[in-house]
C-alpha positions as CSV (number, residue, x, y, z in Angstrom):
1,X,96.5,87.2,211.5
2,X,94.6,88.9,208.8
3,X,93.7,92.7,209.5
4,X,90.3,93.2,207.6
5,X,90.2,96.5,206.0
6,X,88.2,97.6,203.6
7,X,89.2,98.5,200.3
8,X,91.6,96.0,200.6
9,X,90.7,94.5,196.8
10,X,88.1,94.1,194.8
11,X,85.2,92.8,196.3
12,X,82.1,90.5,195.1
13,X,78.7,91.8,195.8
14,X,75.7,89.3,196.7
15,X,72.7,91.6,196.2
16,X,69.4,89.9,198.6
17,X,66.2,90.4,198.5
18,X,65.9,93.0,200.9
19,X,65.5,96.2,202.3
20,X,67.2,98.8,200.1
21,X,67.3,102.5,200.4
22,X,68.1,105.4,198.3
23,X,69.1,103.7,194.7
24,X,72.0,106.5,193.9
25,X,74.1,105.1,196.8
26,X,74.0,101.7,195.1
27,X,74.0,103.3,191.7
28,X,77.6,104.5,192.8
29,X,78.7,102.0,194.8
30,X,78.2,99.2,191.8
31,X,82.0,99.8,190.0
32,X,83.4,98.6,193.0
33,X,82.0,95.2,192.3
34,X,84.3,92.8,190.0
35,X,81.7,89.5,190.5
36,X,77.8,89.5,191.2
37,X,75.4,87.0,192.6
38,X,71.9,87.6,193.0
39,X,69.3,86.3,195.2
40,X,65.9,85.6,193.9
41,X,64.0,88.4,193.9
42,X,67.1,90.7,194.1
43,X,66.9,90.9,190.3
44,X,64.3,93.2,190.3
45,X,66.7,95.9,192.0
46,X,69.7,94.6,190.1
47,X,67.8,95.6,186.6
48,X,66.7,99.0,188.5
49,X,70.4,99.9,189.3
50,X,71.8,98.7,186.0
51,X,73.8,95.5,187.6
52,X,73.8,92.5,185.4
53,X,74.9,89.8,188.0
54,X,76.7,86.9,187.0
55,X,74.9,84.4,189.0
56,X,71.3,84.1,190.2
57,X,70.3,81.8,193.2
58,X,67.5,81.1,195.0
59,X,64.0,78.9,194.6
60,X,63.0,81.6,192.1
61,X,59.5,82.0,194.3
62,X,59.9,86.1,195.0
63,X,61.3,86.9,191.0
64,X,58.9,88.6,188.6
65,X,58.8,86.5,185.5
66,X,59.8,89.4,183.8
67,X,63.4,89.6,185.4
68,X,63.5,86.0,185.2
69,X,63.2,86.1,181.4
70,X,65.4,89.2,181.2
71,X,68.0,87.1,183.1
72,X,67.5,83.7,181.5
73,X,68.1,86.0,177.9
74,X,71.2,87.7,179.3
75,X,73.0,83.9,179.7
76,X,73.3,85.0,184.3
77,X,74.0,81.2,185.4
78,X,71.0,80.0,187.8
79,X,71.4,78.0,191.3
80,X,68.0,76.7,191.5
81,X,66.6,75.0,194.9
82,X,63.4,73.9,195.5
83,X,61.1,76.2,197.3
84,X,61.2,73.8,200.9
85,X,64.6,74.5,201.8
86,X,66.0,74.6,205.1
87,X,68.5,78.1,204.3
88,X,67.8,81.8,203.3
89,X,67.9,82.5,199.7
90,X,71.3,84.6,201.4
91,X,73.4,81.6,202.7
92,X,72.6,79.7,199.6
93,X,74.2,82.9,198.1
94,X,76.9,82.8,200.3
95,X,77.4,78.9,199.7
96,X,78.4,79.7,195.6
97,X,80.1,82.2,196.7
98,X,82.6,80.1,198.4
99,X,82.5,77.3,196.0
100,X,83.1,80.0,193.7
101,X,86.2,80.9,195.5
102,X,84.8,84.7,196.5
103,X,85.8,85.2,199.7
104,X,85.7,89.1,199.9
105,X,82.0,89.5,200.2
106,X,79.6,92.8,200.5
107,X,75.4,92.0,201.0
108,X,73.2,94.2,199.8
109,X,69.6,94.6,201.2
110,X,70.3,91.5,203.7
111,X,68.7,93.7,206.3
112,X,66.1,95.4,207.2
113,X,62.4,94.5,206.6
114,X,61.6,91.2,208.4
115,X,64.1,90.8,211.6
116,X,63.4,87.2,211.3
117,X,65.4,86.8,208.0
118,X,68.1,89.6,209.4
119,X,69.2,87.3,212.4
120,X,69.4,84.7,209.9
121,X,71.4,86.3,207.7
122,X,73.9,87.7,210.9
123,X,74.1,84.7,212.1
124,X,74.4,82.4,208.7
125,X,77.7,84.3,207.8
126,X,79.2,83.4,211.6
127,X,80.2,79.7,209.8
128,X,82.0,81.6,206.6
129,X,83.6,84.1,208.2
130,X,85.1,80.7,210.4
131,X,86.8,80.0,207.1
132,X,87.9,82.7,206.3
133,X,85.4,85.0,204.5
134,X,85.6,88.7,204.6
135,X,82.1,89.9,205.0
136,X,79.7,93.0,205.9
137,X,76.4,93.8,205.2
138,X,76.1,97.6,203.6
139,X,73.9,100.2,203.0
140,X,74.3,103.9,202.5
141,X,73.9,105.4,206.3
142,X,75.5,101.8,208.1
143,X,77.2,98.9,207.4
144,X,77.8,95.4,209.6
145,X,81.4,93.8,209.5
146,X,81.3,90.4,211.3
147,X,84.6,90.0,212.4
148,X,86.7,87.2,213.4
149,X,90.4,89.0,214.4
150,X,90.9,92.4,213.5
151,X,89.2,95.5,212.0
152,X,90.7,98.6,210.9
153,X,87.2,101.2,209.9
154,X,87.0,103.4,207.8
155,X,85.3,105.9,209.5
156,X,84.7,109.6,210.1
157,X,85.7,111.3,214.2
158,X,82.4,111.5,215.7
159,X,80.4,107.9,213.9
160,X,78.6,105.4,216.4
161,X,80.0,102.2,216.5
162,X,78.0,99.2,218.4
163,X,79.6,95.4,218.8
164,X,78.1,92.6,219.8
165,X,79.2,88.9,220.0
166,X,77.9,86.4,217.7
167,X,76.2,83.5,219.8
168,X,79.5,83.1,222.0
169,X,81.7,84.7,224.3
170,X,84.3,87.3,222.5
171,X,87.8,87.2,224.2
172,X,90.6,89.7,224.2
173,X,88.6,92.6,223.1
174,X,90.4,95.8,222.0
175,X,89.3,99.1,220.8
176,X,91.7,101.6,220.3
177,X,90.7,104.6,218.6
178,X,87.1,104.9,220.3
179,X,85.4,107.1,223.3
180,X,85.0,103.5,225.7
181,X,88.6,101.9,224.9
182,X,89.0,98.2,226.0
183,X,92.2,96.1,226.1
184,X,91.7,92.2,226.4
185,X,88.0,92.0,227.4
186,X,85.4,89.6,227.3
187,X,81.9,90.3,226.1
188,X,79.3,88.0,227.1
189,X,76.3,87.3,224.3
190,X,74.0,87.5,227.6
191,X,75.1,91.0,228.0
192,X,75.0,93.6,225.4
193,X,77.5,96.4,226.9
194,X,78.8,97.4,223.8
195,X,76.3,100.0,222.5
196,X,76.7,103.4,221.3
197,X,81.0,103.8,221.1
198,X,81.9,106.2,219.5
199,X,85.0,107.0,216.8
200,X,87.5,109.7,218.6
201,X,90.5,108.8,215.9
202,X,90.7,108.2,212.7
203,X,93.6,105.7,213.5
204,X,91.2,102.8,215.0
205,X,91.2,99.2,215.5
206,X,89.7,96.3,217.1
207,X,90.9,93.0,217.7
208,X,89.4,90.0,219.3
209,X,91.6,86.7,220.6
210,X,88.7,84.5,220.5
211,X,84.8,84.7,218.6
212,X,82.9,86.5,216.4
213,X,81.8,90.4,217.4
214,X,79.9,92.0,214.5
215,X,80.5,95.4,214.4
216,X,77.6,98.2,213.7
217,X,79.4,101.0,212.2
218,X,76.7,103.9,212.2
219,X,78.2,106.7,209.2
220,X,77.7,110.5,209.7
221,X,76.1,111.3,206.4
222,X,77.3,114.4,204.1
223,X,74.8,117.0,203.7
């Protein structure tokens, strides 16, 4: 069984069209990135953060034609759809990336803004992470691992940490490592007990025999 920590390897980033927050974060955070896809309108922050991705997807109805010529210029492969599709611009994302053979995946700005096109994306990465996909949503001040077997955080003593299942039942629930510890439990999508935990080691883990649980990991900020 495969324990997902981060940091792991290299990761590929698929930047959506999102909410994002303070563009130094992602400034930094970029290196970290070995392969890029970009959805749709995503290529306006991509230009503004100085990420040229390798692959842009989408029905190219949210991109400026200004980034579309930059990127049509710069030779990024396209994935085009037509605008009446039945997935987010995201998933399709998430589609090349797995025929691309990516399976180590960070979203950007798949969050936030409307929460109609957040549950989508949550619950459009349950099927990936079936086969196999490492994936979490990030931003600077949280980030969302949906998890199905183990998780080791990287976290800091004192950071909230919320779990919830994915659209089924979650069986054999640990948490060692956290303020509420739980050894083999079930947690029911019906009722959400699992807010608010809190990190009391740095040595933590959870593990789940059955289901997906995404994890909210809330970070304590340096001033």
């Amino acid at each position: 069984m495969h324990i997902f920590k981060r940091g792991d390897t290299m990761s590929s980033l698929i930047m959506s069209n999102g909410e994002y927050g303070d563009s130094r974060w992602y400034v930094l955070q970029k290196a970290n990135f070995e392969h890029i896809i970009c959805a749709d309108g995503a290529a306006a922050k991509a230009r503004e953060f100085g990420i040229m991705p390798h692959i842009l997807v989408g029905d190219m109805d949210s991109i400026n034609p200004d980034d579309l010529l930059f990127m049509e210029q710069n030779q990024v492969k396209f994935y085009r759809h037509p605008p009446e599709k039945d997935f987010t611009d995201t998933f399709l994302a998430l589609q090349v990336a797995e025929e691309n053979h990516r399976n180590d995946i960070t979203i950007w700005g798949g969050t936030g803004g409307r929460l109609d096109h957040t549950l989508a994306n949550l619950f459009g990465a349950i099927s990936f992470v079936k086969r196999g996909m490492n994936l979490i949503f990030d931003e600077q001040g949280s980030t969302i691992y949906i998890v199905r077997d183990q998780l080791v955080l990287p976290g800091r003593i004192g950071d909230t940490v919320s779990i919830f299942p994915m659209g089924e039942t979650v069986t054999g629930l640990t948490l060692t490592g956290f303020k509420y510890p739980l050894e083999n439990a079930v947690l029911e999508p019906e009722f959400p007990i699992g807010i608010s935990n809190e990190l009391v080691e740095k040595e933590n883990h959870i593990s789940v025999d059955s289901g997906i649980l995404a994890v909210f990991h809330n970070k304590i900020l340096s001033g």
